[in-house]
C-alpha positions as CSV (number, residue, x, y, z in Angstrom):
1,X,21.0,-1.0,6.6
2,X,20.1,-0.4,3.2
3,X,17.0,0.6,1.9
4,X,15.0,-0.9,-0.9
5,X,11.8,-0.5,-2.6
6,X,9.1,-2.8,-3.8
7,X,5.6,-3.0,-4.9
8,X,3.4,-2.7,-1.9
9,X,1.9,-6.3,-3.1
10,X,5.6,-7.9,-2.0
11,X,5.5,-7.1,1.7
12,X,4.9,-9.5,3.8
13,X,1.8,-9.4,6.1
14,X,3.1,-7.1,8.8
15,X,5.5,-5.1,7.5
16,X,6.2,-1.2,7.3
17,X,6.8,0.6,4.8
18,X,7.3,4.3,3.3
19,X,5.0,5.4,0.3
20,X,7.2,6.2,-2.1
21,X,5.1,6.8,-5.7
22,X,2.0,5.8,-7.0
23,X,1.4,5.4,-10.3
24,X,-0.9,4.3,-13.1
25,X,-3.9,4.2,-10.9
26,X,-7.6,5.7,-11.8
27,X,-7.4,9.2,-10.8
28,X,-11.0,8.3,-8.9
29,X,-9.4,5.6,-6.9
30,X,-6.4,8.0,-6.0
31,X,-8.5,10.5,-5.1
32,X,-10.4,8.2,-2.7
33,X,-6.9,7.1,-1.1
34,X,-5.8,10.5,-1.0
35,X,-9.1,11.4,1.2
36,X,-8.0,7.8,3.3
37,X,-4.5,9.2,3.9
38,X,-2.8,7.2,1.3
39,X,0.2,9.4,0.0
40,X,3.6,9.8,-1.2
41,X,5.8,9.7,2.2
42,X,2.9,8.0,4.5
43,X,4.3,5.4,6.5
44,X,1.7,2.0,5.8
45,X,1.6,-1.2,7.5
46,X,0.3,-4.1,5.2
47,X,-2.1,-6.2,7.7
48,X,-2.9,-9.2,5.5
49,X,-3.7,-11.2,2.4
50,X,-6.8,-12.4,1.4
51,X,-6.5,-15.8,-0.4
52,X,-7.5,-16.9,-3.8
53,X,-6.3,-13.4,-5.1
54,X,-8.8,-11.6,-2.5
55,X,-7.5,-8.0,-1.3
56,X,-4.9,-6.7,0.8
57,X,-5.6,-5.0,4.0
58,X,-3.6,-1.7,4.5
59,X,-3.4,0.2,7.8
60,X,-2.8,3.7,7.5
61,X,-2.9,7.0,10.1
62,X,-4.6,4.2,12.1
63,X,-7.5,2.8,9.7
64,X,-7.8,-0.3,7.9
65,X,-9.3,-0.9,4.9
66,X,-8.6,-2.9,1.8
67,X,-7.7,-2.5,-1.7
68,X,-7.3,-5.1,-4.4
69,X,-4.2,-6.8,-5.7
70,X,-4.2,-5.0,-8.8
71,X,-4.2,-1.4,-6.8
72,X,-1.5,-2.2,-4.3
73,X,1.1,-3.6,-7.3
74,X,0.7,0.4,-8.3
75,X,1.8,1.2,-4.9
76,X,5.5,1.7,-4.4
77,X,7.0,1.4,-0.4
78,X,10.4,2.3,0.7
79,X,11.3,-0.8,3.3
80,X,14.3,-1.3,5.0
């Protein structure tokens, strides 16, 4: 099976996925995701969506938290 990558923002609620690059992000908020777990080569399940353009829930090394849209479109995941 191939593998592909996309923005962490395309998954669909449940998935897996590989973090491949992160980029263009405030070097404060990357910090604090760093300190989360959040890195290149983490594996990250995306939980859910909020609606009307609320945030995405991540789970990571076995926490949840969320992040806005706008961080998670920086986010790039290797799926298969």
């Amino acid at each position: 099976m191939a593998l592909s990558s996309c923005s962490l923002l395309r998954l669909q609620p449940g998935s897996t996925g590989s973090i491949q690059k992160i980029e263009g992000m405030d070097p404060i908020l990357r910090r604090r995701l760093t300190d989360l777990g959040v890195s290149e080569g983490v594996m990250i399940r995306l939980k859910g969506k909020g609606p009307f353009m609320g945030p995405v829930t991540l789970e990571c090394n076995g926490q949840l938290f969320a992040i806005r849209r706008k961080e998670a479109s920086m986010i790039e995941v290797k799926v298969s």
